[in-house]
Residue, then its C-alpha position, 0 to 999 in steps of 0.5 A: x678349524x679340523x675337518x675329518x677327511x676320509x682315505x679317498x679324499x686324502x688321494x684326492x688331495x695329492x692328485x690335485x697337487x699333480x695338477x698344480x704342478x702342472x699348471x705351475x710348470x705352464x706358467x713358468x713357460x712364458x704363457x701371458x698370466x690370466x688369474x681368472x683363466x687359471x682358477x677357473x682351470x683348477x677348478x675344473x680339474x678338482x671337480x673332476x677329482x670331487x667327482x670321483x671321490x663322490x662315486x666311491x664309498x662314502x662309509x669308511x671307518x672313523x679309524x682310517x680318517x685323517x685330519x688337516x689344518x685350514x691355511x693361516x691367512x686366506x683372502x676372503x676376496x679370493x674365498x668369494x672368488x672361487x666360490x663362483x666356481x663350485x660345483x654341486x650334487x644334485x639331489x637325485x645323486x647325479x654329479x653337476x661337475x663338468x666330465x673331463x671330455x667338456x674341459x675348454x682349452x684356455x690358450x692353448x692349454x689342452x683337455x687333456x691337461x698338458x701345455x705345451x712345452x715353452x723355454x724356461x722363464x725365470x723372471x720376478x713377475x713370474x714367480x709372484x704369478x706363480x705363489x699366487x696361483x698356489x695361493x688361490x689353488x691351496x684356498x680352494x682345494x680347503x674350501x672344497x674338501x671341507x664342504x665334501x667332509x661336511x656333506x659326508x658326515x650329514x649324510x652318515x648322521x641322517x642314516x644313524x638317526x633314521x635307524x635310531x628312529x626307527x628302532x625307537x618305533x618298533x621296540x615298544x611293539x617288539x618288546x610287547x611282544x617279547x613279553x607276551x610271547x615269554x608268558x605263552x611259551x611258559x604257559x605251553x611248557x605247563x600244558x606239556x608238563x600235564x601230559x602225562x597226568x592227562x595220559x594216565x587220566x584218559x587211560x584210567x577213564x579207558x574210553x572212546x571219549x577220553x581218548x579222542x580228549x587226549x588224541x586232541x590235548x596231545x595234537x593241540x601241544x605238538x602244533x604249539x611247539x612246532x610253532x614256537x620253534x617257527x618263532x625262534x628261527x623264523x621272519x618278523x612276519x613268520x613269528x607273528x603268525x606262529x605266535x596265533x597259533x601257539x595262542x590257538x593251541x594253548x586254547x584248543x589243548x586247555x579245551x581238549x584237557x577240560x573235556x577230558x576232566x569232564x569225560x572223567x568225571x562223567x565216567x566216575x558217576x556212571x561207574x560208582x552207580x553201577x556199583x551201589x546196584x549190586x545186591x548183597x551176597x548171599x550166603x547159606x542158610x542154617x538148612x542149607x548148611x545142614x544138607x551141605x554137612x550131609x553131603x559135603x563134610x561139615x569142615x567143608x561146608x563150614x569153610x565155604x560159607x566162611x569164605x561167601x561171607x568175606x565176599x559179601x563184606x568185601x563187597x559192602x566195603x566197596x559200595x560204601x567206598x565207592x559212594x564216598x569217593x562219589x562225593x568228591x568227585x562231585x565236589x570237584x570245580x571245573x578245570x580252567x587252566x594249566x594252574x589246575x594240575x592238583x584237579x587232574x590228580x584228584x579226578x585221576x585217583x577218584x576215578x581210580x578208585x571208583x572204576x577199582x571199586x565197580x571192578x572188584x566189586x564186579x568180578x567178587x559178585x560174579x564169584x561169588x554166584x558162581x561159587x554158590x551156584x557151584x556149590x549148589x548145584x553139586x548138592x542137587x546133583x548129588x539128590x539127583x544122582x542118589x536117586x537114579x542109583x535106586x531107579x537103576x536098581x529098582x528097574x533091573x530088580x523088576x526086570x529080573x523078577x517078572x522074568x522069573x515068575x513068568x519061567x515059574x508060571x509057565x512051570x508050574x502050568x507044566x506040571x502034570x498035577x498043578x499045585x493051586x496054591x502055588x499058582x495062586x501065591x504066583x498071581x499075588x505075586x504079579x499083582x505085586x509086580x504090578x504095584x512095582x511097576x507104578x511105583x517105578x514110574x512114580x519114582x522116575x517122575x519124583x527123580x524129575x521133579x528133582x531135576x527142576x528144583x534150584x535151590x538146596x531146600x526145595x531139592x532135598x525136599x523133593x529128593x526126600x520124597x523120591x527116597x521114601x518112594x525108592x525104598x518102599x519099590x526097594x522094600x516091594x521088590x524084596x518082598x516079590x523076589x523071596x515069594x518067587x523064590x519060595x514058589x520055585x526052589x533051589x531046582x527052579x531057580x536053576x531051572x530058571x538060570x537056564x531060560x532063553x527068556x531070563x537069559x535074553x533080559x539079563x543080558x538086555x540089562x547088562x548091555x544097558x548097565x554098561x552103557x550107563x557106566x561109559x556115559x558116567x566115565x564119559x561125564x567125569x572125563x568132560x568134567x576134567x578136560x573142561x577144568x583143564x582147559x579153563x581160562x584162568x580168570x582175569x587179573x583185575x585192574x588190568x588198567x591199572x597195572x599195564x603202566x606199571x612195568x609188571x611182566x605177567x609172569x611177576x608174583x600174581x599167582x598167591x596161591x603155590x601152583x602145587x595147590x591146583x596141579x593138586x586138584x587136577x592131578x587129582x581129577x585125572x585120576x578120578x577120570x582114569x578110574x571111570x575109564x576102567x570101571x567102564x571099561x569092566x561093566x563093558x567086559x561084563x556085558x561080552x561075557x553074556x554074548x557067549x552061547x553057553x548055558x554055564x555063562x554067567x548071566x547074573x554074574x555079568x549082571x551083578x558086575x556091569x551094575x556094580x561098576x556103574x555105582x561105582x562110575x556113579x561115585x567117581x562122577x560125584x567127586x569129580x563134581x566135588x573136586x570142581x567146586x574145589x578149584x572154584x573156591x580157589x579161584x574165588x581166593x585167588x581173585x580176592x588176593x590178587x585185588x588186595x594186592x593191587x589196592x595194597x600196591x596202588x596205596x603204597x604207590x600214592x603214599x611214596x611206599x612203593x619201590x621201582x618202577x611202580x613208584x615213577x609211574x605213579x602220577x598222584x600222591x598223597x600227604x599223611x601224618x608220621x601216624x598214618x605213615x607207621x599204620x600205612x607201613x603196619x597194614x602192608x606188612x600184614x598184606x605182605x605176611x599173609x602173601x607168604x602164607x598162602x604161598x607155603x599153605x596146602x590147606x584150602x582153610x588155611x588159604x581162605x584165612x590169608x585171603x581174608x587177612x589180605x582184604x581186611x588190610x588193603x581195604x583199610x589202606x584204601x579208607x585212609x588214602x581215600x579221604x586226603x588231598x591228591x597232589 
């Protein structure tokens, strides 16, 4: 039989051999031979050494271990002698060995394990006394280290099988929860990958709503990974823990994400109600466009109603679109889970869509107003303004001549021999005047009756009415100023020329002419410090292309900046003119302060009035040249919401270049005939862009406008309708 014996025991072995030799040497020395006394010795000796052994390590490798043969002929007599003599370990680890201070001296052998010394005996009893000591001892040292390499291996084996038994408990659970917590963080790394669709959703919906959803998804994902990596680098009892709370943030962030879809949801229904309650534009009337003509040139008023129509059918387009994308909002399902990316995509692009639609469809109705209001409201001020000219004229035509035939009355009663006639033709004339006087009034209550009126048939009505009574006072006071003439002569006109009276009305008139004329430059100056100082009007689909990595200063302006400065240019000069017109009838009215009887009353009158017409005019055009810019913003709005419907199409069709193309979160799948006819309508978009960009001419700018809108709608109507993805 072969035992393995660990290194410490192999010490333990030679150490005993020491105190065989010794114990043989005090045999040798003539001592009486006891067998029992000497077994007994050994035995003790050895389980000091068993003790020994017993306290150091019991773990050494199977390596340094080395095997021993058993003797070939052992006395079972002397086996079962000896084994009264073995000592045990108590279960609790404490040695049952005898220490080596409780040795017992055996005649005269001392603790210590030094005899004493004796002559040298060299008998034959002796030396059988000797081999069978060795005998006995080598028996019981095989014995001994046997049972020590027995009890060793038992206790290695019950350590490898309590470990084996241990691990074969936990693995099943550790293995569970391997698999679940695999399938979780597969599941997080999913709800991670929806971020940024989750992103743009939110700021697509661009609400409270939807932003606290995403603040909640984007919170919700961030506690996930913090505790799976807790997991990775975590205790047993750690990792449990952080596995509830990666369960809590998959809930809480496919929570978060379903509210949002709601929200977007919700907010798409809202918007494309909003949209189907605008009401169609209106255009010009066949009567409007007449009086347009008269006043504004036919080409003119012919390109505006050209261009209110485009807005009106850009307009029915996106209502009609924005009920068709209504429809399938409302046939999407209920978000569930991370599996539902394509239902993210399509609430993303419906909502695009519809809050594109209720924009557009927003910002062209406002335009649209706004330029038919314009155009209105320059055609009634134009009625208004016609009329006033004739009040002025009227009013200071009366003047001059009451004051005439009150110098020529006065004269005449003068004379020495009065001329009946005359007088009597002077008190018709002041009937006449009279009658003048009413129809003046009539005429300024006409004029404010025109003021009131808001729509272009109703104004030119009333401005007709106005006209027929200014030119009949025009016609009266024609009449009174030649009878006047007729009754005075060419030496009472001078006469009259000279009057402190006439002199002190023309002059009144003067000073009022040139007030007139600076409240008109005054106007025209307003007019062009207000076109100069407006705000340009918002690029639509702001949403929509701060994600795109646009600057601002990129090609959004379709319409050649020479266009505009044009205009203002223009305007700056019509205001600089006014100035100097006013600046004239001012000089006008000094002139009449002079004291001379050579000053030039009526001449002074003549000009400050004339210059006031002319204020009159300037203001006019400045009025036309601000309906002008209006237009061009309406064509400007209109190309810059083709543009971004064309850029947006092209984005979800994979036609996009740069930036663009990354930012866009959905897409689109179209046949190759849709793709050729995709490509065709952005040409066209593209080509009109370049042409309105080399255009001066407003007609030419309103046809690009156009052609861009018709294509990008149609490009609108075919992404509108296909599968998101």
């Amino acid at each position: 039989m072969m035992f393995c014996i660990s290194v410490p025991a192999v010490v333990g072995w030679l150490w005993t051999a020491g105190l065989l030799n010794e114990n043989v040497e005090a045999t040798m020395s003539g001592a009486p031979f006891y067998p029992e006394i000497e077994t007994d010795s050994l035995g003790f000796a050895f389980i000091s050494a068993d003790q020994f052994f017993n306290e150091g390590s019991l773990e050494g490798e199977e390596g340094s271990r080395t095997t021993i043969g058993s003797p070939t002929s052992i006395s079972i007599t002397d086996i079962t002698a000896q084994q009264g003599n073995l000592v045990y370990h108590d279960p609790d680890g404490t040695s049952l060995a005898l220490q080596s201070g409780d040795l017992l001296t055996v005649d005269g052998t001392h603790s210590n394990g030094s005899p004493p010394t004796s002559p040298p005996h060299n008998g034959k009893g002796g030396w059988r006394g000797v081999r069978a000591s060795l005998s006995t001892a080598l028996v019981f040292l095989v014995v001994c280290l046997g049972l020590l390499t027995s009890r060793s291996f038992r206790m290695r084996a019950g350590r490898k099988n309590a470990g084996i038994v241990y691990a074969q408990q936990k693995q099943p659970k550790q293995e569970r929860s391997t698999v679940a917590g695999s399938m979780e963080v597969h599941q997080l790394d999913a709800l991670q990958q929806l971020q940024p669709l989750a992103t743009q959703l939110a700021e697509v919906v661009g609400i409270d709503a939807s932003l606290a959803a995403l603040w909640d998804f984007r919170s919700s994902v961030q506690k996930g990974k913090q505790a799976q990596r807790n997991i990775l680098r975590g205790s047993v009892n750690t990792s449990e823990s952080s596995e509830r709370l990666v369960k809590q943030a998959l809930r809480e962030g496919v929570s978060a994400l379903s509210r949002l879809y709601e929200v977007a949801r919700q907010h798409s229904f809202s918007l494309a109600q909003k949209t189907q309650k605008f009401n169609d534009i209106t255009s010009f009337s066949e009567a409007e466009l007449r009086a347009m003509g008269g006043y504004l040139g036919p080409a003119f008023a012919g390109l505006l109603e050209f261009h209110l129509e485009s807005l009106g059918s850009s307009l029915a387009t996106l209502v009609k679109n924005s009920e068709g994308t209504e429809k399938e909002v409302k046939g999407l399902r209920e978000f569930k889970g991370v599996e539902d990316r394509r239902l993210l995509a399509a609430a993303i692009a419906d909502v695009e869509f519809i809050r594109a639609a209720h924009e557009a469809a927003e910002g062209l109705n406002q335009l649209a107003i706004a330029l038919r209001s314009k155009a209105v409201t320059t055609l009634l001020s134009h009625f208004r303004r016609e009329q006033i000219c004739i009040q002025r004229q009227c009013r200071d035509m009366l003047e001059e001549q009451r004051a005439l035939w009150q110098v020529e009355r006065q004269r005449q009663l003068s004379l020495s021999s009065s001329d009946s006639a005359a007088l009597e033709e002077l008190d018709a004339v002041e009937e006449e005047l009279r009658k003048g006087r009413q129809l003046l009034q009539t005429h300024r209550e006409k004029i404010e009756f025109l003021a009131k009126q808001k729509d272009i048939p109703s104004a030119q009505a009333a401005g007709q009415q106005a006209n027929a009574v200014g030119q009949d006072l025009k016609a009266l006071l024609q009449v009174v100023a030649s009878r006047i003439a007729a009754i005075s002569g060419p030496s009472g006109t001078r006469e009259a020329s000279q009057d402190k009276e006439v002199q002190f009305v023309m002059h009144s008139l003067t000073l009022e002419a040139s007030r007139e004329a600076a409240t008109a430059a005054d106007i025209v100056g307003s007019t062009r410090k207000a076109l100069e100082l407006q705000k340009a009007v918002a690029p639509p689909f702001l949403w929509m292309r701060q994600n795109q990595g646009r600057k601002s200063n990129d090609a959004n302006n379709f319409i050649n900046p020479s266009v505009e400065r044009l205009v203002k240019d223009w305007l700056q000069k019509v205001a600089d003119n006014a100035r100097a017109v006013a600046r004239q009838a001012a000089s006008a009215a000094a002139g009449t302060t002079q004291k001379s009887s050579e000053s030039p009353f009526f001449e002074s009158h003549l000009a400050a009035s004339k210059a006031t017409m002319l204020a009159e005019a300037l203001g006019q055009e400045a009025e036309l040249l601000e309906l002008r810019a209006q237009l061009i913003t309406s064509m400007k709005f209109v190309m810059q919401v083709s543009d971004n419907l064309a850029r947006r199409a092209a984005a979800a069709v994979g036609e996009a270049q740069g930036e663009e193309e990354e930012q866009q979160q959905w897409h689109v799948v179209l046949s190759p005939d849709e793709i050729l006819q995709v490509q065709a309508l952005l040409d066209q978009v593209q080509l009109a862009k370049e042409e309105a960009w080399s255009q001066r001419s407003l007609r030419a700018l309103a046809v690009a406008a156009a052609a861009m809108k018709e294509a990008s709608f149609e490009l609108t109507s075919i992404i509108q309708g296909r599968e998101k993805l």
